[in-house]
PQR file with spaces between the fields and no chain letter, atoms N, CA, C, O and H, PARSE charges and radii, in Angstrom:
ATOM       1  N    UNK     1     -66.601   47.549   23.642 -0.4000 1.5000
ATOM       2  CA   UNK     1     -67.840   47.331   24.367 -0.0000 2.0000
ATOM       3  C    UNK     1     -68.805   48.478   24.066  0.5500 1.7000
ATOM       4  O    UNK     1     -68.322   49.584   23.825 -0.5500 1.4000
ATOM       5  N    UNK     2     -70.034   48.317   24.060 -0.4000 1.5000
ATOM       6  CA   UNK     2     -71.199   49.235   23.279 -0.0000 2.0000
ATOM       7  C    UNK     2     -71.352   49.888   25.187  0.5500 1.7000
ATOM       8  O    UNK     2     -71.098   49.135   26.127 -0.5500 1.4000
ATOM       9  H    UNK     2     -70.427   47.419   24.256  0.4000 1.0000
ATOM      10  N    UNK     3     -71.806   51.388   25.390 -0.4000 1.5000
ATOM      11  CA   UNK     3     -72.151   51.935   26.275 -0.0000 2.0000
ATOM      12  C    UNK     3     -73.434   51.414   26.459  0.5500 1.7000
ATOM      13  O    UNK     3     -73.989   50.659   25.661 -0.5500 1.4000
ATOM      14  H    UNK     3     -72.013   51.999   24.626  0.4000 1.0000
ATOM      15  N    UNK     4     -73.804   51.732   27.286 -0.4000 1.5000
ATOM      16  CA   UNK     4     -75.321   51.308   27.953 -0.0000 2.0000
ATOM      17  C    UNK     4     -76.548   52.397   27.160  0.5500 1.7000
ATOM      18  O    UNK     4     -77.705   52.056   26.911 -0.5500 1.4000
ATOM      19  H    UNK     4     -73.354   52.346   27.934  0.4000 1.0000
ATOM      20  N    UNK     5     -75.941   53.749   26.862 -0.4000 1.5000
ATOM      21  CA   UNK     5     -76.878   54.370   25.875 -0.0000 2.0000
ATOM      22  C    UNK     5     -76.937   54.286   24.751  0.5500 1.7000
ATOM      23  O    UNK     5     -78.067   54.663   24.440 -0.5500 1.4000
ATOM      24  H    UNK     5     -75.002   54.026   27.064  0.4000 1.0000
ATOM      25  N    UNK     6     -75.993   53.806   23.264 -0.4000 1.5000
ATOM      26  CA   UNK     6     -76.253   53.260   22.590 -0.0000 2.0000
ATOM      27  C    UNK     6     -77.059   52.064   22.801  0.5500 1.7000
ATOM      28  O    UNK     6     -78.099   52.049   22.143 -0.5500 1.4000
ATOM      29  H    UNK     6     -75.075   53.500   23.516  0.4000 1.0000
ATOM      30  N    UNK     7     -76.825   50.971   23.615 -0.4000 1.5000
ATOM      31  CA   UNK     7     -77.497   50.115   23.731 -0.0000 2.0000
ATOM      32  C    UNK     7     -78.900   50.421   23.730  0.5500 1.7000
ATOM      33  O    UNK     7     -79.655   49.885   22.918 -0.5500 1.4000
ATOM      34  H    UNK     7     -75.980   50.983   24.150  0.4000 1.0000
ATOM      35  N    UNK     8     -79.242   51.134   24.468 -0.4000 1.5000
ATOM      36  CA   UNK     8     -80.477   51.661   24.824 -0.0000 2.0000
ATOM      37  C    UNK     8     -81.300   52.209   23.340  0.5500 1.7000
ATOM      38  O    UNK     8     -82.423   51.845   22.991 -0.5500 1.4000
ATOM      39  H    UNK     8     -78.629   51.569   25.127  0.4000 1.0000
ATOM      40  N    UNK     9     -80.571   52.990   22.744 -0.4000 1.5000
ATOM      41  CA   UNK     9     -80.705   53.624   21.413 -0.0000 2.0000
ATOM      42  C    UNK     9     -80.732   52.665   20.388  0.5500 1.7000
ATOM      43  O    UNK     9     -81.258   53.008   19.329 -0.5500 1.4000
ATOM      44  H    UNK     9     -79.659   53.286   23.027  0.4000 1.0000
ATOM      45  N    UNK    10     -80.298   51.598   20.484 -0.4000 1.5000
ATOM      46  CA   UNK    10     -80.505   50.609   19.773 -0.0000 2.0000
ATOM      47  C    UNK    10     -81.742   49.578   19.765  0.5500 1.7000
ATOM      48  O    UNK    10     -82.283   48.985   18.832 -0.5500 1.4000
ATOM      49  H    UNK    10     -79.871   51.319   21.344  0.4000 1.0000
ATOM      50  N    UNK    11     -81.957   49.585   20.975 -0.4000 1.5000
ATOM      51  CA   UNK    11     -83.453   48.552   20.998 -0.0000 2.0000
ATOM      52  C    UNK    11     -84.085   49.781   20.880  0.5500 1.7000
ATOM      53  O    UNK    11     -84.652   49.788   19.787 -0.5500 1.4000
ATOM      54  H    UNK    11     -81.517   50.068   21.732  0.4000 1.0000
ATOM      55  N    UNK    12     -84.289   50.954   21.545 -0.4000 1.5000
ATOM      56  CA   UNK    12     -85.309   51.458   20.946 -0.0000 2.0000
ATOM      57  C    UNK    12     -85.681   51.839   19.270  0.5500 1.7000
ATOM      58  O    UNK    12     -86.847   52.052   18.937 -0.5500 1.4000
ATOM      59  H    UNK    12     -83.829   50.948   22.433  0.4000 1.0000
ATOM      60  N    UNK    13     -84.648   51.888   18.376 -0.4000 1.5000
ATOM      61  CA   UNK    13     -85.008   52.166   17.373 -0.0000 2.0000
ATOM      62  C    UNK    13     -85.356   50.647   16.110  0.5500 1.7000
ATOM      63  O    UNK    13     -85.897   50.743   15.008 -0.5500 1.4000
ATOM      64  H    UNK    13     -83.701   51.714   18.647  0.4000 1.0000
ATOM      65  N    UNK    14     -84.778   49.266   16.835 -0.4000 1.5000
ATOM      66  CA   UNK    14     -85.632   48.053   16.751 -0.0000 2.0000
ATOM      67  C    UNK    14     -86.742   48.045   17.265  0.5500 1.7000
ATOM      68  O    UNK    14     -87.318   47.189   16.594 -0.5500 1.4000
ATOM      69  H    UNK    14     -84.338   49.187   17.729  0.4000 1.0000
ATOM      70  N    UNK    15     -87.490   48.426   18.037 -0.4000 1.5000
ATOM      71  CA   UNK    15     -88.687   48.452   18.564 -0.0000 2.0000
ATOM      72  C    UNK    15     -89.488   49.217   17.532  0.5500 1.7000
ATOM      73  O    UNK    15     -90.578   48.936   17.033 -0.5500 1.4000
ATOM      74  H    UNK    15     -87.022   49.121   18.583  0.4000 1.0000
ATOM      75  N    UNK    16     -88.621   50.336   17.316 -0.4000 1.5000
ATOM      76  CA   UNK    16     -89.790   51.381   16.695 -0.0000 2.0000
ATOM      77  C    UNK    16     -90.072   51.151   14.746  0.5500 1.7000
ATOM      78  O    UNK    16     -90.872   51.796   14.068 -0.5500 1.4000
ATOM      79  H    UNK    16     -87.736   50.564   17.722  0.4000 1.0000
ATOM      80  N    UNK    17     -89.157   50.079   14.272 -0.4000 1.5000
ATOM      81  CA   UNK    17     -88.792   49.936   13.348 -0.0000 2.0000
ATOM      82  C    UNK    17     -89.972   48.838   13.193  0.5500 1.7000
ATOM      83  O    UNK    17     -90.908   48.946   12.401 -0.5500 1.4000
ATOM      84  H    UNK    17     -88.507   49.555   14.823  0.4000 1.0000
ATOM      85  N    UNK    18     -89.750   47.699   14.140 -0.4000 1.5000
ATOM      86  CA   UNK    18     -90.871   46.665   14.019 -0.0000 2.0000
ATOM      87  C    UNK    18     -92.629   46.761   14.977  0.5500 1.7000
ATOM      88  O    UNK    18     -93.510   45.905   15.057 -0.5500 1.4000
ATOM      89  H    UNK    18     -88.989   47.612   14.784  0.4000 1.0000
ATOM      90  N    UNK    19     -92.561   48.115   15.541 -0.4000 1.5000
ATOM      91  CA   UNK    19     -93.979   48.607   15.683 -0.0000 2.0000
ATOM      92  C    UNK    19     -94.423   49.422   14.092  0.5500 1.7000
ATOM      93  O    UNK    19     -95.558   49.267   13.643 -0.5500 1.4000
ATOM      94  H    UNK    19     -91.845   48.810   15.476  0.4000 1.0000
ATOM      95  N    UNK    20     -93.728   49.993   13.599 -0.4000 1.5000
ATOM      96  CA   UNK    20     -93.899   50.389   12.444 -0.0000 2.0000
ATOM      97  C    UNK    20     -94.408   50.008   11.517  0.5500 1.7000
ATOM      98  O    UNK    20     -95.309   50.487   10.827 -0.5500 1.4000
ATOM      99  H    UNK    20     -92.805   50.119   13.965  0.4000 1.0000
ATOM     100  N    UNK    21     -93.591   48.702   11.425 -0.4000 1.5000
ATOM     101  CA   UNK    21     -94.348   48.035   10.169 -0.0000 2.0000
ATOM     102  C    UNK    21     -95.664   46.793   10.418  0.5500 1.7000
ATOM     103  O    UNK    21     -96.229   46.268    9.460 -0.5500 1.4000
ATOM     104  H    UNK    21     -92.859   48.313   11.985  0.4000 1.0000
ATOM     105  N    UNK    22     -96.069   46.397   12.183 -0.4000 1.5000
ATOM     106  CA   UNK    22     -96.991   46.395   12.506 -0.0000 2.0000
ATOM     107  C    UNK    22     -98.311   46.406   11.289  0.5500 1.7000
ATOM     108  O    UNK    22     -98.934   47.466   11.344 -0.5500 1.4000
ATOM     109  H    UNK    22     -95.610   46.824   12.961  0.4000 1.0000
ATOM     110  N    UNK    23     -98.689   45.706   10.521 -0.4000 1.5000
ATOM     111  CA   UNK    23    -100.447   45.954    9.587 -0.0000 2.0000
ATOM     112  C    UNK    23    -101.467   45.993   10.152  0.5500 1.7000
ATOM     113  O    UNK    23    -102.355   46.770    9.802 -0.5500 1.4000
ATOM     114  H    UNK    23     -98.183   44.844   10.475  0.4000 1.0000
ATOM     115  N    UNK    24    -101.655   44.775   11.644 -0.4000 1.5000
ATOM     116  CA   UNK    24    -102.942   45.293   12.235 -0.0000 2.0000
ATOM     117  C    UNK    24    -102.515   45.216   13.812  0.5500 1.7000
ATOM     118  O    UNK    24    -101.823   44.464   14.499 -0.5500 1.4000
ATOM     119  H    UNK    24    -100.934   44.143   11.929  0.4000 1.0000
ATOM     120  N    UNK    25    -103.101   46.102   13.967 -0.4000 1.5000
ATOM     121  CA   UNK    25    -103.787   46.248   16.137 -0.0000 2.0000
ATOM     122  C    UNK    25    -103.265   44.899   16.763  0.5500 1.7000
ATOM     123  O    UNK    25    -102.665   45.162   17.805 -0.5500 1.4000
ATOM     124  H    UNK    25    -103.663   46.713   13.408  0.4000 1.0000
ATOM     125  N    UNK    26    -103.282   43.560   16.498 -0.4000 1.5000
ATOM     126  CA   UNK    26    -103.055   42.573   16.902 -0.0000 2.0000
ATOM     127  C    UNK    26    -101.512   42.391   16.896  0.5500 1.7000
ATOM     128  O    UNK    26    -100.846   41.953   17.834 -0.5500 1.4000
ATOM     129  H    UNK    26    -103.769   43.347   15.651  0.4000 1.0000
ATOM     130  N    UNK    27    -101.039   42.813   15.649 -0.4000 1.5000
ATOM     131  CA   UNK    27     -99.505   42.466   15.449 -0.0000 2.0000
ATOM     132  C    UNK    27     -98.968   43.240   16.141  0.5500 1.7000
ATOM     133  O    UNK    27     -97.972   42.885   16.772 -0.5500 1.4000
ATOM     134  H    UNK    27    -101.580   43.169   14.887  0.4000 1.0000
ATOM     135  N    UNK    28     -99.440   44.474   16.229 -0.4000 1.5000
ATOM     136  CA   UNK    28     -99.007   45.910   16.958 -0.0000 2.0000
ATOM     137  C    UNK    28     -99.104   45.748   19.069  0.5500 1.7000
ATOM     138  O    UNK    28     -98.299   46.077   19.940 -0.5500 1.4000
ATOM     139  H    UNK    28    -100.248   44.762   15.716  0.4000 1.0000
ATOM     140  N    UNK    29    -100.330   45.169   19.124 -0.4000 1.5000
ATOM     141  CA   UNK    29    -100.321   44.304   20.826 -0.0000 2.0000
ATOM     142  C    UNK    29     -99.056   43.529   21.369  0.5500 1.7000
ATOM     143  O    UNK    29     -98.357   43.649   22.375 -0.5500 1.4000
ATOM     144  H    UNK    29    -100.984   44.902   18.416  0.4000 1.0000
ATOM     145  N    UNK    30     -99.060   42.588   20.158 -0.4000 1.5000
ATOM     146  CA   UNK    30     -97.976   41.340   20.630 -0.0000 2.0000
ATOM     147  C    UNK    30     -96.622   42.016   20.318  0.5500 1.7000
ATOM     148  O    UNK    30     -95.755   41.546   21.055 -0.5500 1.4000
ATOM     149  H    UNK    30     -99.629   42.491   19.341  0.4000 1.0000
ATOM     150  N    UNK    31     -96.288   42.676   19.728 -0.4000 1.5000
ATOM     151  CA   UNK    31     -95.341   43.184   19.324 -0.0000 2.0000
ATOM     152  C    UNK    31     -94.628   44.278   20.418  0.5500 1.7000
ATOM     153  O    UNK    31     -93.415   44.432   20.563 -0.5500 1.4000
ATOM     154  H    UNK    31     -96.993   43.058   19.130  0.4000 1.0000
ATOM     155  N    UNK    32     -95.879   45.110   21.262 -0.4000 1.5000
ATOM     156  CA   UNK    32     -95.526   45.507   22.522 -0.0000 2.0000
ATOM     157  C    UNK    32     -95.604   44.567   23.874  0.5500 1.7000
ATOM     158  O    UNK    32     -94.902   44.746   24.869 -0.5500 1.4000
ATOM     159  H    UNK    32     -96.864   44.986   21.144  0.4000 1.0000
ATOM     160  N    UNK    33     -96.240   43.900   23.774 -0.4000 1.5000
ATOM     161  CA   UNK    33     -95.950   43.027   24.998 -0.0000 2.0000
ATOM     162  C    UNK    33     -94.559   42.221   24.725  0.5500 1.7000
ATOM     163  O    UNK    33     -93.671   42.087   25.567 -0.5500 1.4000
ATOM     164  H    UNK    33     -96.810   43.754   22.966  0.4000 1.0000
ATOM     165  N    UNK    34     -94.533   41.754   23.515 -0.4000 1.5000
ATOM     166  CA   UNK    34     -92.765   41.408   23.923 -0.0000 2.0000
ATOM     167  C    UNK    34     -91.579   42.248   23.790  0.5500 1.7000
ATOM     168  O    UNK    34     -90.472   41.720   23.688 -0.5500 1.4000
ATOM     169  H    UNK    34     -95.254   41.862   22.831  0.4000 1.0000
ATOM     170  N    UNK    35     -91.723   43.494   23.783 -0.4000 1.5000
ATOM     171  CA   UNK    35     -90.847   44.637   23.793 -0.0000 2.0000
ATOM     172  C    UNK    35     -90.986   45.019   25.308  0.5500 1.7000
ATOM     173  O    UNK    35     -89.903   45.130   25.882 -0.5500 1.4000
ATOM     174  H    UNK    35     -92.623   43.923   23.865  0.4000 1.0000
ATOM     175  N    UNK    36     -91.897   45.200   25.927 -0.4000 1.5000
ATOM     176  CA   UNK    36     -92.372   45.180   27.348 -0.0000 2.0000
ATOM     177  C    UNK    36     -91.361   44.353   28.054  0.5500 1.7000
ATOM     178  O    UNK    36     -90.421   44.775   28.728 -0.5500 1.4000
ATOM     179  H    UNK    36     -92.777   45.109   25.460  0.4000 1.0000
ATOM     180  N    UNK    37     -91.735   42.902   27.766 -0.4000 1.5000
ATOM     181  CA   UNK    37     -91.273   41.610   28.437 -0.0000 2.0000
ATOM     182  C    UNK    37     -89.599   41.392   28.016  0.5500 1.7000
ATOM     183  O    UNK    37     -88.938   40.549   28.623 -0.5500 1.4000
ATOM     184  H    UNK    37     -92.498   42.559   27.218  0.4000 1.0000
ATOM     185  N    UNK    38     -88.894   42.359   26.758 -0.4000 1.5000
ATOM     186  CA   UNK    38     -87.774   42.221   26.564 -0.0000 2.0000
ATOM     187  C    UNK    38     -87.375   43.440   27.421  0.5500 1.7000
ATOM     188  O    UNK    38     -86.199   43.238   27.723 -0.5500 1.4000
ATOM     189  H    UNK    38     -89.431   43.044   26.265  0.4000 1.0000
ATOM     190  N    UNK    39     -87.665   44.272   27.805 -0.4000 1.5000
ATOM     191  CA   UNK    39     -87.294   45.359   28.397 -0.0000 2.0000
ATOM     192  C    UNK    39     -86.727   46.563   27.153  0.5500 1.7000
ATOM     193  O    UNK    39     -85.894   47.452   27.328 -0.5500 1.4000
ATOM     194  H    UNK    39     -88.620   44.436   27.560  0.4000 1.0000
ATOM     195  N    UNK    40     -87.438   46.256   25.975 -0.4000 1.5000
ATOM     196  CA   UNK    40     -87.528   47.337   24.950 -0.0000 2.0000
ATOM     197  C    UNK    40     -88.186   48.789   25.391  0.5500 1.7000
ATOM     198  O    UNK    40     -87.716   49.915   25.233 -0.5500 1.4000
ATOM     199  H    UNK    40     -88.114   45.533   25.832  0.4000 1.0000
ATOM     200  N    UNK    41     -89.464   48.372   26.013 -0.4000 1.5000
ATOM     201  CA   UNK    41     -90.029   49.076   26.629 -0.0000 2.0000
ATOM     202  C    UNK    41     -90.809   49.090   28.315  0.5500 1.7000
ATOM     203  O    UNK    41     -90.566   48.423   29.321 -0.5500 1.4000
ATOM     204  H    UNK    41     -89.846   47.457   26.142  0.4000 1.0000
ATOM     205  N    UNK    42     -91.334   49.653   28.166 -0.4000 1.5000
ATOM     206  CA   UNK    42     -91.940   49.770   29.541 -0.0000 2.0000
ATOM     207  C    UNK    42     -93.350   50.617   29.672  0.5500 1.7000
ATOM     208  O    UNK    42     -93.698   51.486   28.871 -0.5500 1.4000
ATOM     209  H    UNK    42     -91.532   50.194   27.348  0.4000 1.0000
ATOM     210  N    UNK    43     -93.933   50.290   30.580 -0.4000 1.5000
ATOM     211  CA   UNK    43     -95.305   50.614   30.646 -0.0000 2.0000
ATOM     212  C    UNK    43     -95.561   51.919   32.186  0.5500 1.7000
ATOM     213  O    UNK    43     -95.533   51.784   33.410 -0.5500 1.4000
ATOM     214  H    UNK    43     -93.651   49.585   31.231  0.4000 1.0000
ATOM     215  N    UNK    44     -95.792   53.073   31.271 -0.4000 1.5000
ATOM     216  CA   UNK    44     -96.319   54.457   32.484 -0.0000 2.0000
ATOM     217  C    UNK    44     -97.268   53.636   33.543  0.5500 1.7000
ATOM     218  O    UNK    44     -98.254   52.968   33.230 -0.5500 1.4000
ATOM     219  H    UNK    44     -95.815   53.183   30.278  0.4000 1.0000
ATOM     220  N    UNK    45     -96.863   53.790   34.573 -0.4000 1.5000
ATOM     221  CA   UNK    45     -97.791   53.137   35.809 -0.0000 2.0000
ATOM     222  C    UNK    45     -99.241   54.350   36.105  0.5500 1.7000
ATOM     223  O    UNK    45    -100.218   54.136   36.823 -0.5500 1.4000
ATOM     224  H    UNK    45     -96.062   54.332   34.827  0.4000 1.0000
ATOM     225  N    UNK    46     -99.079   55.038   35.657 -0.4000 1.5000
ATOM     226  CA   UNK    46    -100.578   56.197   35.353 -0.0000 2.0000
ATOM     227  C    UNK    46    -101.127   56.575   34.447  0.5500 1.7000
ATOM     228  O    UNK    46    -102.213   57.145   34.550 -0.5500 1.4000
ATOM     229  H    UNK    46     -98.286   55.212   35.073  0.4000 1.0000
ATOM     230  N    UNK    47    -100.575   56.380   33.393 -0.4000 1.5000
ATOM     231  CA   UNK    47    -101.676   56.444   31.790 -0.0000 2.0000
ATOM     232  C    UNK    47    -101.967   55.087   31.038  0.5500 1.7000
ATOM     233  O    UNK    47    -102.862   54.852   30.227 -0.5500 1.4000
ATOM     234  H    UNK    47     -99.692   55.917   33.310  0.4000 1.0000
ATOM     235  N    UNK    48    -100.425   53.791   31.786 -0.4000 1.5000
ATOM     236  CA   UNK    48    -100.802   52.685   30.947 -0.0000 2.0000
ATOM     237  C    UNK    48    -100.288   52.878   29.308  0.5500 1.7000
ATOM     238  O    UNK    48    -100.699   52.148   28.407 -0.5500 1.4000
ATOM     239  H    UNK    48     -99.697   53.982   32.445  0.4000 1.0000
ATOM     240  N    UNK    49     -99.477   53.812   29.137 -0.4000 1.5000
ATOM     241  CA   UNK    49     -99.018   54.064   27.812 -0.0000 2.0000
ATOM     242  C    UNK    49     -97.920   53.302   27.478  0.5500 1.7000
ATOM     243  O    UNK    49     -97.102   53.685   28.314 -0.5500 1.4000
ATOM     244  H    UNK    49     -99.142   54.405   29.869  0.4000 1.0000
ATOM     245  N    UNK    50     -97.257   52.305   26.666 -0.4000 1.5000
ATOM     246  CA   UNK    50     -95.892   51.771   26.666 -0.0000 2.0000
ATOM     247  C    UNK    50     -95.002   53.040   26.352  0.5500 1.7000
ATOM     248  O    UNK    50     -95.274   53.933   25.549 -0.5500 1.4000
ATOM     249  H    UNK    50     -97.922   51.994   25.987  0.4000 1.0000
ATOM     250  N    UNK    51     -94.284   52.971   26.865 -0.4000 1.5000
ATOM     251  CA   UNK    51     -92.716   53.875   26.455 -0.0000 2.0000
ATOM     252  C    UNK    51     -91.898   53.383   25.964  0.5500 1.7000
ATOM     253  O    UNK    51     -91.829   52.154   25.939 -0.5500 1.4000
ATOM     254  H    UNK    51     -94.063   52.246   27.517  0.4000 1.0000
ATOM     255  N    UNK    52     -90.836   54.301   25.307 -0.4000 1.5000
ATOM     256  CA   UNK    52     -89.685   53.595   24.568 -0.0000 2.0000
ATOM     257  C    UNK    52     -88.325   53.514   25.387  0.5500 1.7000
ATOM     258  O    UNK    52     -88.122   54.624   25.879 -0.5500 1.4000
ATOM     259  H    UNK    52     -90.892   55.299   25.327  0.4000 1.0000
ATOM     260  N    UNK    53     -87.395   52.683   25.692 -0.4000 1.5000
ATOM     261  CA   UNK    53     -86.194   52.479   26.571 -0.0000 2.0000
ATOM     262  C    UNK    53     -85.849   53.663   26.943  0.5500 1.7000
ATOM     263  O    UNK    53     -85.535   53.820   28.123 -0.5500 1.4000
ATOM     264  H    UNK    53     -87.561   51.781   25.292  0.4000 1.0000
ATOM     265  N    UNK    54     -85.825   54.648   26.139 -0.4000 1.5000
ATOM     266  CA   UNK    54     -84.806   55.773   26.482 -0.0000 2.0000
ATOM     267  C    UNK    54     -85.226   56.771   26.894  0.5500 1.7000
ATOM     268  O    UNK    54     -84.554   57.751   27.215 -0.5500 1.4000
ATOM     269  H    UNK    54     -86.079   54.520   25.180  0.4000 1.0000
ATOM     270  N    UNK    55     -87.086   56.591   26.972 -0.4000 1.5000
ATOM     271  CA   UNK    55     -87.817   58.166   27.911 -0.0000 2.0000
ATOM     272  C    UNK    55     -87.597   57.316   28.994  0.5500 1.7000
ATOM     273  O    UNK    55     -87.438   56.108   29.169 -0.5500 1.4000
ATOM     274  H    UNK    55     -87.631   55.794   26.712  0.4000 1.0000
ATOM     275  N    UNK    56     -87.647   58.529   29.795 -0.4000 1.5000
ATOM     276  CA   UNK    56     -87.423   58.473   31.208 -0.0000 2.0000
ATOM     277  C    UNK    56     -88.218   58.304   32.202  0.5500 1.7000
ATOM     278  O    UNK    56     -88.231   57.582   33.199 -0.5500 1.4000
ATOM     279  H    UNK    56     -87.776   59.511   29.653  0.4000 1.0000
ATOM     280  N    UNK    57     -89.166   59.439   31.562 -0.4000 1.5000
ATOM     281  CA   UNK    57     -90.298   60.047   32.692 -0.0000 2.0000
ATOM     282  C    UNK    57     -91.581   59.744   31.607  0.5500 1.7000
ATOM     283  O    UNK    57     -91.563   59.459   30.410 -0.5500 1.4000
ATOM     284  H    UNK    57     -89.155   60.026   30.752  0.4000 1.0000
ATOM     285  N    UNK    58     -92.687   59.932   32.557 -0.4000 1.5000
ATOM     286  CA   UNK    58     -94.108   59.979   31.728 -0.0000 2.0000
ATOM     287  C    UNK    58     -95.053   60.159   32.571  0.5500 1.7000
ATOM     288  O    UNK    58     -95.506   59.144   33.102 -0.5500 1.4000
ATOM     289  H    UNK    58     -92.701   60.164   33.530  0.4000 1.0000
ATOM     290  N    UNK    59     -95.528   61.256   32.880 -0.4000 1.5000
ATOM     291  CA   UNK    59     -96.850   61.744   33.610 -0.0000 2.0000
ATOM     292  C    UNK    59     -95.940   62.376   34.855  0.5500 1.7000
ATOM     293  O    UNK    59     -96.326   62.231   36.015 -0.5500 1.4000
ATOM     294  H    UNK    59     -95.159   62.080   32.449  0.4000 1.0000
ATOM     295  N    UNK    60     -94.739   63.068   34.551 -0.4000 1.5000
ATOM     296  CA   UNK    60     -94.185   63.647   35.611 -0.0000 2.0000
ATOM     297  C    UNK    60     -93.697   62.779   36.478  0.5500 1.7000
ATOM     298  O    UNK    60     -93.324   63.144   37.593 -0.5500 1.4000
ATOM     299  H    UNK    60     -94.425   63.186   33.609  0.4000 1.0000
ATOM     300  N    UNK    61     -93.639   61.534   36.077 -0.4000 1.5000
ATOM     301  CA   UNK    61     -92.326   60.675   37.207 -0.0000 2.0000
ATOM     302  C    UNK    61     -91.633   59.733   36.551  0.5500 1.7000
ATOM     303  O    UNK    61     -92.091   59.463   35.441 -0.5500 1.4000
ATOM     304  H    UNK    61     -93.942   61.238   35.171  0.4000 1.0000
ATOM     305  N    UNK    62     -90.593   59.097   36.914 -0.4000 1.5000
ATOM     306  CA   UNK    62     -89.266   58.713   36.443 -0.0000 2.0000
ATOM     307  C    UNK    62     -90.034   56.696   36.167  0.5500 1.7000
ATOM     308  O    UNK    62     -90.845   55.828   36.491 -0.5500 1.4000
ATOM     309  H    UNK    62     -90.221   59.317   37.815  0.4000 1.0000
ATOM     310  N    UNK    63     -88.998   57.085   35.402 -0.4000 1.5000
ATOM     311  CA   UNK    63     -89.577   55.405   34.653 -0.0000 2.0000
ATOM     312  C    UNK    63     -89.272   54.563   35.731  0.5500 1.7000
ATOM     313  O    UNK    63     -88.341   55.104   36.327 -0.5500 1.4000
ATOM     314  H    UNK    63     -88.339   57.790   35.139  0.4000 1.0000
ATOM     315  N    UNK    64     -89.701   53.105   36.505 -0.4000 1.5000
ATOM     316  CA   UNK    64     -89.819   52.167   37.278 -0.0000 2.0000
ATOM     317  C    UNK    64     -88.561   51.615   37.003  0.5500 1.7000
ATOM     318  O    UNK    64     -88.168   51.281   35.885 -0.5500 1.4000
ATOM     319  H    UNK    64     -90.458   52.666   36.021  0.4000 1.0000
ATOM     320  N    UNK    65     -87.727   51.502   38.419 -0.4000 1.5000
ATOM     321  CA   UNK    65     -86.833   50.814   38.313 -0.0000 2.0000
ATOM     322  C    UNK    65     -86.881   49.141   37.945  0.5500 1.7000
ATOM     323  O    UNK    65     -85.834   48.498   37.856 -0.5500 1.4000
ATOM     324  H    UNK    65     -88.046   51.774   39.327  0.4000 1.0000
């Protein structure tokens, strides 16, 4: 059975692999909203920045349960 932090380490570095190769702003949008909506990532509730699975914190508080 895979731990819950590999796991974690794993979508994030699929995420970051296919924001990467992203060509325009549009592909790069949709590409975070369904990383968002997969729980790849997540969105800072005070800057509005997406994050990647495995930060924690962002603007000095703990990622949304």
């Amino acid at each position: 059975m895979i731990s819950a932090e590999k796991e974690r380490e794993a979508r994030t570095t699929a995420i970051a692999q296919l924001l990467g190769s992203a060509e325009t702003t549009t592909e790069a949008n949709a590409l975070t909203r369904v990383g968002i909506r997969a729980g790849f990532l997540w969105r800072c509730s005070t800057c509005k920045d997406p994050k990647y699975a495995n930060q924690e914190t962002c603007c000095g508080k703990p990622r949304p349960a």
